[in-house]
C-alpha positions as CSV (number, residue, x, y, z in Angstrom):
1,X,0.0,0.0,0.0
2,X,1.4,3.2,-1.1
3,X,1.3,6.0,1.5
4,X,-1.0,8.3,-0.6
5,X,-3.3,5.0,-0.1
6,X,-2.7,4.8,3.4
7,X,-3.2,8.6,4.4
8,X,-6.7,8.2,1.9
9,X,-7.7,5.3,4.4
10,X,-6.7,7.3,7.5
11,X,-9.2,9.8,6.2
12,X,-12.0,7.5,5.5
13,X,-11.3,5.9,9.1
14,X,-11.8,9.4,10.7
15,X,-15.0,10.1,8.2
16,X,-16.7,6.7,9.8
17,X,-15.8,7.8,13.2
18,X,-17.4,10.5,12.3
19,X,-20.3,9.6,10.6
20,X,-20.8,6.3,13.9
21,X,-20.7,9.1,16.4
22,X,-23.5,11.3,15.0
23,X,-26.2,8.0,14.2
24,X,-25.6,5.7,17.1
25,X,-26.7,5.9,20.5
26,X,-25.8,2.9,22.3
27,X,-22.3,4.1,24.1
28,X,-21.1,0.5,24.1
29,X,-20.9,-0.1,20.7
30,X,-19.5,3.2,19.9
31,X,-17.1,2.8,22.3
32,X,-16.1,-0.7,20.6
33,X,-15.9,0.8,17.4
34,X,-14.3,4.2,17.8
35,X,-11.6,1.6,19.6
36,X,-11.6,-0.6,16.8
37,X,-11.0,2.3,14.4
38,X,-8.4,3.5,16.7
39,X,-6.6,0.5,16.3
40,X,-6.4,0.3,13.0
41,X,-5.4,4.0,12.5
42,X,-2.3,3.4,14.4
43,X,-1.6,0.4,12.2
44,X,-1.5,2.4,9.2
45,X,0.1,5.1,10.8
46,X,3.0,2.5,11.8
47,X,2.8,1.6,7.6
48,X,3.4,5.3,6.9
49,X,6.2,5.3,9.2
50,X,7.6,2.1,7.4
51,X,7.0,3.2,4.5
52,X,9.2,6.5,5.0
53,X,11.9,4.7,6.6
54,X,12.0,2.3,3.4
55,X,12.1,5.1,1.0
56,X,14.9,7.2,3.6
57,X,16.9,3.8,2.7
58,X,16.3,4.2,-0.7
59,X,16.7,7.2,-1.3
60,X,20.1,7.0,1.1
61,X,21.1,4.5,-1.2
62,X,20.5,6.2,-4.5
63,X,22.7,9.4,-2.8
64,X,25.4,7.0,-1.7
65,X,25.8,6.0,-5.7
66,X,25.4,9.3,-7.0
């Protein structure tokens, strides 16, 4: 997954927080999902990190042979 990918699903994450916050009224399963969304925003935010930390070595790489 590229990171334009990932930040695109970070957005639609926070958009279905969102959009679960204004139509549901039972705080237990809000709770569960706004945790479950939590949790998989700080996955991809780990990708993203990845993801930069592959392309620094890359990009260190291509600069070493230049």
């Amino acid at each position: 997954m590229t990171i334009n990918e990932k930040i695109s699903q970070i957005k639609k994450t926070i958009e279905e927080i969102k959009n679960i916050t204004k139509n549901l009224s039972n705080e237990t399963i809000l709770e569960s999902k706004i945790e479950k969304m939590r949790n998989e925003i700080l996955m991809l935010k780990k990708g993203i990190g990845e993801s930069i930390d592959e392309l620094d070595e890359i990009l260190g790489d291509e600069d070493a042979r230049s």
